[in-house]
C-alpha positions in Angstrom: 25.8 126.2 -183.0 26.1 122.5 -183.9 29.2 120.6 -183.1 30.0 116.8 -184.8 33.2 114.7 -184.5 34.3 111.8 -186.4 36.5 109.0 -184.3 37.8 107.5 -187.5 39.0 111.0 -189.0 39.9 112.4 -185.8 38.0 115.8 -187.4 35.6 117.8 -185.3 33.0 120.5 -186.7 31.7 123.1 -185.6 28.6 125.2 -187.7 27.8 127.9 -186.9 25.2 128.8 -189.2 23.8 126.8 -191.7 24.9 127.5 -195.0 22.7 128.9 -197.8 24.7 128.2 -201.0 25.2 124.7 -202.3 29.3 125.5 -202.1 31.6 126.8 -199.4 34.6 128.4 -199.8 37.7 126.3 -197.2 40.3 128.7 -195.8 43.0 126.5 -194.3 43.9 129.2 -191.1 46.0 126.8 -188.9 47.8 123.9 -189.4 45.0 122.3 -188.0 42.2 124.6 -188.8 39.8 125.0 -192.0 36.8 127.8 -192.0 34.6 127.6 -194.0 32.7 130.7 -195.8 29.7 131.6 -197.9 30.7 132.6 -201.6 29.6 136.4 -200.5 32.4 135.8 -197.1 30.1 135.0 -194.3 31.7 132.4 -191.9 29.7 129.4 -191.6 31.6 126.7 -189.7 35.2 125.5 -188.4 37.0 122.3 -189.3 39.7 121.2 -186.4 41.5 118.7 -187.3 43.5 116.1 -185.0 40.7 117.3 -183.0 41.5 114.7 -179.9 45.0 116.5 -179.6 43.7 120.1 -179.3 42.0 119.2 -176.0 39.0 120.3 -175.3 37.9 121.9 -178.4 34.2 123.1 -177.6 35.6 125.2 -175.0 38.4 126.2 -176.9 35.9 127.6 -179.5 33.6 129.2 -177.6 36.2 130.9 -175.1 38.0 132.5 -178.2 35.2 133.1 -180.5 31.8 133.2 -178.2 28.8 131.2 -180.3 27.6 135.3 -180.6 30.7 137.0 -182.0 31.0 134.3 -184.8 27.0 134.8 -186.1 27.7 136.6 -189.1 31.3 137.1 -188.5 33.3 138.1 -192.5 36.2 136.2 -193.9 38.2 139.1 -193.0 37.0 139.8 -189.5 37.9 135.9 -188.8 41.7 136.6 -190.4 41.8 139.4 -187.4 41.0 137.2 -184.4 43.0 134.8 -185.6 47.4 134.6 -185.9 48.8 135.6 -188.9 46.4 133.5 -191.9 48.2 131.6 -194.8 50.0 133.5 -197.2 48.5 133.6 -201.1 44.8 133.2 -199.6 
């Protein structure tokens, strides 16, 4: 698990796995949270943004997702953990 934040943006990132295709697919699931997925639905990383106002958002992560639970984890297995996800998506 890799985790980068940019000052300027205020935007933290966390990958989980690297991705293999050239393109992600970006699933806004909070107002400010964006996962990102393979084309074939495997989770790859996690966008927070406003990242400086969530806290501490390592822990945050890793207390409701676990670096283990997310290797591998499905678009749809991520819209189960999480609130209710965007309608139309």
């Amino acid at each position: 698990m890799k985790y980068t934040y940019d000052r300027e943006s205020d935007c933290a990132y966390i990958e989980y796995r690297t991705p293999q295709a050239e393109a992600v697919n970006s699933v806004p699931i909070r107002t400010n949270m964006v996962a990102d997925f393979e084309p074939d639905g495997t989770f790859v990383g996690l966008e927070i943004l406003d990242a400086s106002r969530v806290g501490d958002w390592r822990e945050l992560v890793e207390d409701q997702f676990g670096e283990e639970a997310v290797m591998g984890i499905t678009k749809e297995m991520f819209r189960k953990v999480l609130d209710k996800p965007p309608s139309g998506v």
